[in-house]
N, C-alpha and C positions, 0 to 999 in steps of 0.2 A: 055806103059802108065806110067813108070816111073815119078817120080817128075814133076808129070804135072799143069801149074796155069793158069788159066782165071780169069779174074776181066769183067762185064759185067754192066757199068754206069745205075743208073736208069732204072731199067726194073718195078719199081715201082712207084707210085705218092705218095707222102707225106701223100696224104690223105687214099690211100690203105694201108702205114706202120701203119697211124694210128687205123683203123679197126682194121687191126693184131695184137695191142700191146693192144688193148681195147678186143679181144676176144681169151686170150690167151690157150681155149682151141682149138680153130678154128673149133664151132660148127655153125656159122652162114652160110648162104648163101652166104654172102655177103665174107663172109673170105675163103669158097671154091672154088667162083669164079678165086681170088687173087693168089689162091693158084693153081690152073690150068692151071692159065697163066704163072706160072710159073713153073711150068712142061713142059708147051709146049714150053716156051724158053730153061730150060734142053734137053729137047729133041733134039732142034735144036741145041744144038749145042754140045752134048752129044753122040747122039745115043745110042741105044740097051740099053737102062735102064730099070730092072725090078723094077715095082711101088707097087709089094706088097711084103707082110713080105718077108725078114725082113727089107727090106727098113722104115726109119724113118723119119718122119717130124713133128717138134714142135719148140713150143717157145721158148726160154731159158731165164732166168734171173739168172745170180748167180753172182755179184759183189764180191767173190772170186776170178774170172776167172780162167784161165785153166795154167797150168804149163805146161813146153815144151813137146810135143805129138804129133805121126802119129795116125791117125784116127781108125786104126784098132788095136792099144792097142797092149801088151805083149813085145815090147821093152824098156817101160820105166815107168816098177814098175807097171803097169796092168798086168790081164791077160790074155787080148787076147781076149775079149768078141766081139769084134766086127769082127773080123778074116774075115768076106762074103763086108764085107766094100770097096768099090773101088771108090767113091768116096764121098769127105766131100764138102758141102756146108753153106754160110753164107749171110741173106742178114739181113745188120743191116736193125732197124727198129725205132732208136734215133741218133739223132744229136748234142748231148747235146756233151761240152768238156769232159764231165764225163765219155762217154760209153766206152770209155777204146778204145782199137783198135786192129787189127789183127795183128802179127807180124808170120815174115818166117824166120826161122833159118839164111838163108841168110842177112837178115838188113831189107828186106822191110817191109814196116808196110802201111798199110790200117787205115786211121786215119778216126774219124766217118765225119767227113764233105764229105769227098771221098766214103766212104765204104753205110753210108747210102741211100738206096734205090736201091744198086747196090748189086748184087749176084759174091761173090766169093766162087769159086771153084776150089778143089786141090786133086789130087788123093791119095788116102789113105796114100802113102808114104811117105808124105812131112810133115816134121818137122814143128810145130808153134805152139804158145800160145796167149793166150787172159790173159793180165797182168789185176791188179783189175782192180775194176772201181766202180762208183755209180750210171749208171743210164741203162748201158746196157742191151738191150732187142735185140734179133734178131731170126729170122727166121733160124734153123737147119736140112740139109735133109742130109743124112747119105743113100746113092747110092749105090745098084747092080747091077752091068751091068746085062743082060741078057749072061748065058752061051751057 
């Protein structure tokens, strides 16, 4: 499972991002439904994922963004809080020039016209940040495999 990446185009409609960025605690119906279709897309294409703690899924907004990081912390200035982490997930949920975009240590970069409505996924080990931005919202699920 080393350095592993999927990009998976639109597994959402514009109008289910928009749901998600208007219910950012994802207490509605309508935002759980959203949110279980995409788990069943993780699933397929994922397998053996455990869906509860300490698996994580929420909104994020932080127009800061993220400085260069593998998902499970403690090599670079964390420490290590996330350690059960195997794999990280993103699906934007704006398209705006602003939302900033996904970058891998490698050059690639997930720009939001590409990134938005599509779930990307990288296993905990793989280097990348989210440089600022101003408008950035996306969907975050932070994976267990099942042992």
């Amino acid at each position: 499972m080393k350095n592993k990446r999927i990009f998976l185009p639109n597994i959402i409609t514009p109008e289910e991002a928009k749901i998600l960025r208007e219910d950012r605690l994802l207490k509605t119906v309508a935002s759980s439904e959203i949110i279980e279709e995409v788990k069943r897309v993780i699933n397929r294409t994922l397998y053996h994922i455990n869906w509860r703690t300490p698996t994580r899924i929420g909104i994020e907004i932080k127009p800061s963004g993220h400085k260069w990081h593998v998902d499970t912390g403690g090599d670079y200035g964390s420490k290590g809080h996330m350690q059960w982490c195997s794999w990280g997930c993103s699906l934007l949920l704006t398209d705006d020039e602003d939302a900033g975009h996904l970058e891998y240590k490698d050059g690639t970069k997930l720009l939001p016209k590409e990134h938005f409505c599509g779930l990307a996924i990288h296993s905990s080990d793989v280097e990348h940040c989210v440089p600022k931005n101003k408008t950035r919202i996306a969907l975050l699920l932070f994976l267990q495999r099942k042992l």
